[in-house]
C-alpha positions as CSV (number, residue, x, y, z in Angstrom):
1,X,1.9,-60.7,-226.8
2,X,0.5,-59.8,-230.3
3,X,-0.2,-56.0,-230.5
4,X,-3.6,-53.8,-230.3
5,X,-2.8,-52.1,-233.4
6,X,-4.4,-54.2,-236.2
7,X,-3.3,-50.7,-238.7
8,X,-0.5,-49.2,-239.5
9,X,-0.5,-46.0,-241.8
10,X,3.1,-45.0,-243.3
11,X,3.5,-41.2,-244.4
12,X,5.6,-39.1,-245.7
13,X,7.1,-37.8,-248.7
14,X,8.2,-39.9,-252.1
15,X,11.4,-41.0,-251.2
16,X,11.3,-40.9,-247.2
17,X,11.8,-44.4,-247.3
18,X,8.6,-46.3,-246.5
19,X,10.2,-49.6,-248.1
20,X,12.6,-49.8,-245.8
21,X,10.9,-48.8,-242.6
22,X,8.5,-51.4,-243.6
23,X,10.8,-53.9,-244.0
24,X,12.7,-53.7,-240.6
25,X,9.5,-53.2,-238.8
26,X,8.5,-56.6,-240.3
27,X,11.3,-58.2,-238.8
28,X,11.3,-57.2,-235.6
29,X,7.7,-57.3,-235.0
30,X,8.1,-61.2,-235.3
31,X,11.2,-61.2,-233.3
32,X,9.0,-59.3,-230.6
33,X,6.1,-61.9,-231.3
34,X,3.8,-58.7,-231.4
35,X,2.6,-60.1,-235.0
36,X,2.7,-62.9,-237.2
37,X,1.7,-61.9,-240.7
38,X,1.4,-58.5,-242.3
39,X,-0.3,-57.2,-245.3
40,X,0.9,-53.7,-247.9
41,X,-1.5,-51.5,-249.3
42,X,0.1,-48.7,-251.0
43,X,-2.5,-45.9,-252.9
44,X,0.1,-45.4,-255.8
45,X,-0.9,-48.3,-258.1
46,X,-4.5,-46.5,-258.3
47,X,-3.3,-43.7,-258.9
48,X,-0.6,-44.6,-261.8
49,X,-3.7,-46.5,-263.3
50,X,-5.6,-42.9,-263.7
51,X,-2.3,-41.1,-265.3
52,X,-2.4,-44.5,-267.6
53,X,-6.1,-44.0,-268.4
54,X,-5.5,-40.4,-268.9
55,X,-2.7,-41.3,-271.6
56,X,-5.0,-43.8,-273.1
57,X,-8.1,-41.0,-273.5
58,X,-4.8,-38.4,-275.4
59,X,-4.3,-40.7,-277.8
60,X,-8.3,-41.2,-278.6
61,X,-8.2,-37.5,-279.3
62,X,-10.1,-37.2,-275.7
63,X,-9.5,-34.4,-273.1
64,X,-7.6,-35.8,-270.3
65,X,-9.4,-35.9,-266.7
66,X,-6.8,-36.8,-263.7
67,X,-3.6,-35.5,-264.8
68,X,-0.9,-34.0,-267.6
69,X,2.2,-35.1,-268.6
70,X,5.2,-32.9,-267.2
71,X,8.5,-32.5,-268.9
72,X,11.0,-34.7,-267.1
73,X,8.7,-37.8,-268.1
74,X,6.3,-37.9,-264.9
75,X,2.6,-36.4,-264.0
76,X,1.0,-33.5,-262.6
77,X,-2.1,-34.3,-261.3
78,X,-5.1,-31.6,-262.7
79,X,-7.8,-33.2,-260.4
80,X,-7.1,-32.8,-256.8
81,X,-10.5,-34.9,-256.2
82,X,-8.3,-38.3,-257.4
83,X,-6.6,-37.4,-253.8
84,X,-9.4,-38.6,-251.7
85,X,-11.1,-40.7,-254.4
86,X,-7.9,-43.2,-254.6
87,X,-7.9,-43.5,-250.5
88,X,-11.6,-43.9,-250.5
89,X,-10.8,-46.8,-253.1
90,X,-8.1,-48.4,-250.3
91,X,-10.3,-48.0,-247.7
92,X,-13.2,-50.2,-249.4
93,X,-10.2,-52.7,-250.3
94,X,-8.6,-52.9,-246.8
95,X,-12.9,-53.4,-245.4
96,X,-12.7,-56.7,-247.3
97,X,-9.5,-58.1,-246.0
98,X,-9.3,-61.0,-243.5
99,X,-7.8,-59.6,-240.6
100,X,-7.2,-62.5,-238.2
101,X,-5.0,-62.9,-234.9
102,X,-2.0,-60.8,-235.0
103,X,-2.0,-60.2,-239.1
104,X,-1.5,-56.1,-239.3
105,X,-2.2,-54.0,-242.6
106,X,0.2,-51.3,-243.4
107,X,-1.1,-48.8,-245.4
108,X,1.1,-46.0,-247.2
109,X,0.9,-42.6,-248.8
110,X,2.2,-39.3,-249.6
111,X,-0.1,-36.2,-249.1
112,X,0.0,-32.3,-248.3
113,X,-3.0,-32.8,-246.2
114,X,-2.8,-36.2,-244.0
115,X,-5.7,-34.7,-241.8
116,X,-8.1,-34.8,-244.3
117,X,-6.5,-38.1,-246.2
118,X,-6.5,-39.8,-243.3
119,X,-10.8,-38.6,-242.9
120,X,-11.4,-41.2,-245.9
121,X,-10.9,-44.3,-243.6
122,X,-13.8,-46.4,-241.8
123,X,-13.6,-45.4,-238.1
124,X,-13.2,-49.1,-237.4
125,X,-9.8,-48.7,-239.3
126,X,-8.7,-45.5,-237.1
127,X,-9.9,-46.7,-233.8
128,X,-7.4,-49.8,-234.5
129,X,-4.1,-47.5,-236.0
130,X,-0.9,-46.3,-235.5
131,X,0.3,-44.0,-237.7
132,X,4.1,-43.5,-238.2
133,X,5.1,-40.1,-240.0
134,X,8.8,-41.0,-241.6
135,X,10.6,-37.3,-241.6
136,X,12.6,-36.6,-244.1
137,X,13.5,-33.3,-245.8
138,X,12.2,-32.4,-249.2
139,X,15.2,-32.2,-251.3
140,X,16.6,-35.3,-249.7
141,X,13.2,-36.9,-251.1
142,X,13.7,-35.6,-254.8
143,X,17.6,-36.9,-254.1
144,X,16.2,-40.0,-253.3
145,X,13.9,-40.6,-256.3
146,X,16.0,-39.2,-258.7
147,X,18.4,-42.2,-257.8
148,X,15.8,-44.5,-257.3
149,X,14.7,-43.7,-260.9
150,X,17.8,-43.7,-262.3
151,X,19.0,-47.0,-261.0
152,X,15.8,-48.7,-262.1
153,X,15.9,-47.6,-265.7
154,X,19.8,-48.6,-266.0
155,X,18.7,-52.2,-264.9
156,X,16.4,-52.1,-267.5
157,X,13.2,-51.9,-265.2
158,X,10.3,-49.5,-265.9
159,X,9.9,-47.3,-262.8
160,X,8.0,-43.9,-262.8
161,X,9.6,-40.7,-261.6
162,X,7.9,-38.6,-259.5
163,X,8.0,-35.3,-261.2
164,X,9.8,-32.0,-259.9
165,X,6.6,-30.2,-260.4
166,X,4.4,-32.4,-258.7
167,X,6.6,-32.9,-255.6
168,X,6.2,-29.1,-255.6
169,X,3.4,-28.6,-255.7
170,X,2.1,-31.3,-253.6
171,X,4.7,-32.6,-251.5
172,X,6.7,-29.2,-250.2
173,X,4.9,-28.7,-247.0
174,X,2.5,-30.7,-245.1
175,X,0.0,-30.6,-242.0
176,X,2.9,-32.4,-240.0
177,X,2.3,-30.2,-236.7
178,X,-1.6,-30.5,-236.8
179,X,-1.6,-34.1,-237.6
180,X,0.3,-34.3,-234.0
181,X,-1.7,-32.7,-232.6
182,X,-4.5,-34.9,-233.6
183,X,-6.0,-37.3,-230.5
184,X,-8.6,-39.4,-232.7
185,X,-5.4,-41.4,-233.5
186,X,-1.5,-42.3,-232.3
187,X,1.3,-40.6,-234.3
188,X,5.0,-41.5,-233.8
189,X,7.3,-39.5,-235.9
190,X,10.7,-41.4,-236.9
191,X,13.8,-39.5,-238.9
192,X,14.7,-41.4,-241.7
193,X,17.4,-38.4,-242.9
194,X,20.6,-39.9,-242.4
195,X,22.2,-42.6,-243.6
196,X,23.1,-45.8,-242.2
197,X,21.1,-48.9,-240.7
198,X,21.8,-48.3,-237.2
199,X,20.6,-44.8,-237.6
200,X,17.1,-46.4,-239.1
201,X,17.0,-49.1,-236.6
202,X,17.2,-47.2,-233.8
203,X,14.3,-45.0,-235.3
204,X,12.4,-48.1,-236.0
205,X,12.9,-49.0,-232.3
206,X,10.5,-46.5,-231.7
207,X,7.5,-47.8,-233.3
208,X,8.4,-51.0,-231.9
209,X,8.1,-50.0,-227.7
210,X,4.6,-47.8,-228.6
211,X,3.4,-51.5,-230.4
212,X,4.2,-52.9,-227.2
213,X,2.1,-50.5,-225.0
């Protein structure tokens, strides 16, 4: 039986491991038949695209709007209004997707506030979600994208850090508790902390028997 659930929000920090979780929930949510295709919207490509146009304006002689460069070759964003305006972007994006029989959008992000991020979606988007918040401590995130980072340049790829400061400043703390306490909307919470794949499947597992309800 395909599943209710027609979104699925992702959160948590850089580096909590939304790739993966996405991944095996893929898999098993054709094994359990409760979908049969899916869909990724993730909010970082818009925002890259501001830090871009914001190194584009520099070079004109221009004053920057969304963001400054920080010293270990990421961003700070300057303009916390690019939070919202990015999501409100997705949103319009995900309005004008297809969404037949069991196809499910996920849609992922990193935020201090998920409250308030999550208020920038069409209500016909929440009344059809499940959000899953991936826990994961925050130095184990900067771990985690320091490596990620790392690996990518020695392959020769062109990934984009995540700065110290900015995980900081934005990503320390977060409205975890009030976001379950939240009833407009389901909220599983899965540890993504240790390693191992029977550690994240089991997790995963969890998402799967709510899909299911």
């Amino acid at each position: 039986m395909l599943t209710k659930y027609k979104y699925v929000f992702m959160l948590g920090r850089p580096g909590c491991g939304k790739s993966a979780v996405y991944r095996k929930l893929e898999k098993r949510l054709k094994e359990e038949n409760l979908a049969s295709s899916f869909e990724r919207v993730d909010d970082f490509p818009k925002l890259w695209n501001k830090f871009v146009t914001d190194d584009k304006l520099q070079k004109e002689g221009k004053p920057r709007v969304y963001s400054r460069p920080t010293d270990d070759g990421g961003y700070k964003v300057t303009n916390d209004a690019v939070w919202n305006d990015i999501l409100k972007e997705v949103n319009a994006d995900i309005l004008k997707i297809n969404k037949g029989a069991g196809h499910i959008v996920f849609i992922e992000f990193s935020r201090s506030n998920y409250i308030e991020a999550l208020s920038n979606f069409d209500k016909k988007i929440l009344a059809n979600c499940l959000a899953i918040y991936i826990d994961v401590s925050f130095e184990i995130c900067w771990q985690r994208n320091v490596a990620r980072h790392e690996a990518a340049l020695a392959a020769g790829g062109d990934d984009h850090l995540v700065s110290r400061e900015e995980m900081e400043a934005t990503y320390l703390y977060d409205d975890k508790e009030k976001l379950l306490k939240i009833k407009e909307y389901p909220v599983v919470v899965i540890n993504n902390e240790a390693q191992g794949e029977e550690h994240l499947d089991t997790q995963v597992e969890k998402v799967i028997e709510f899909l299911k309800k």
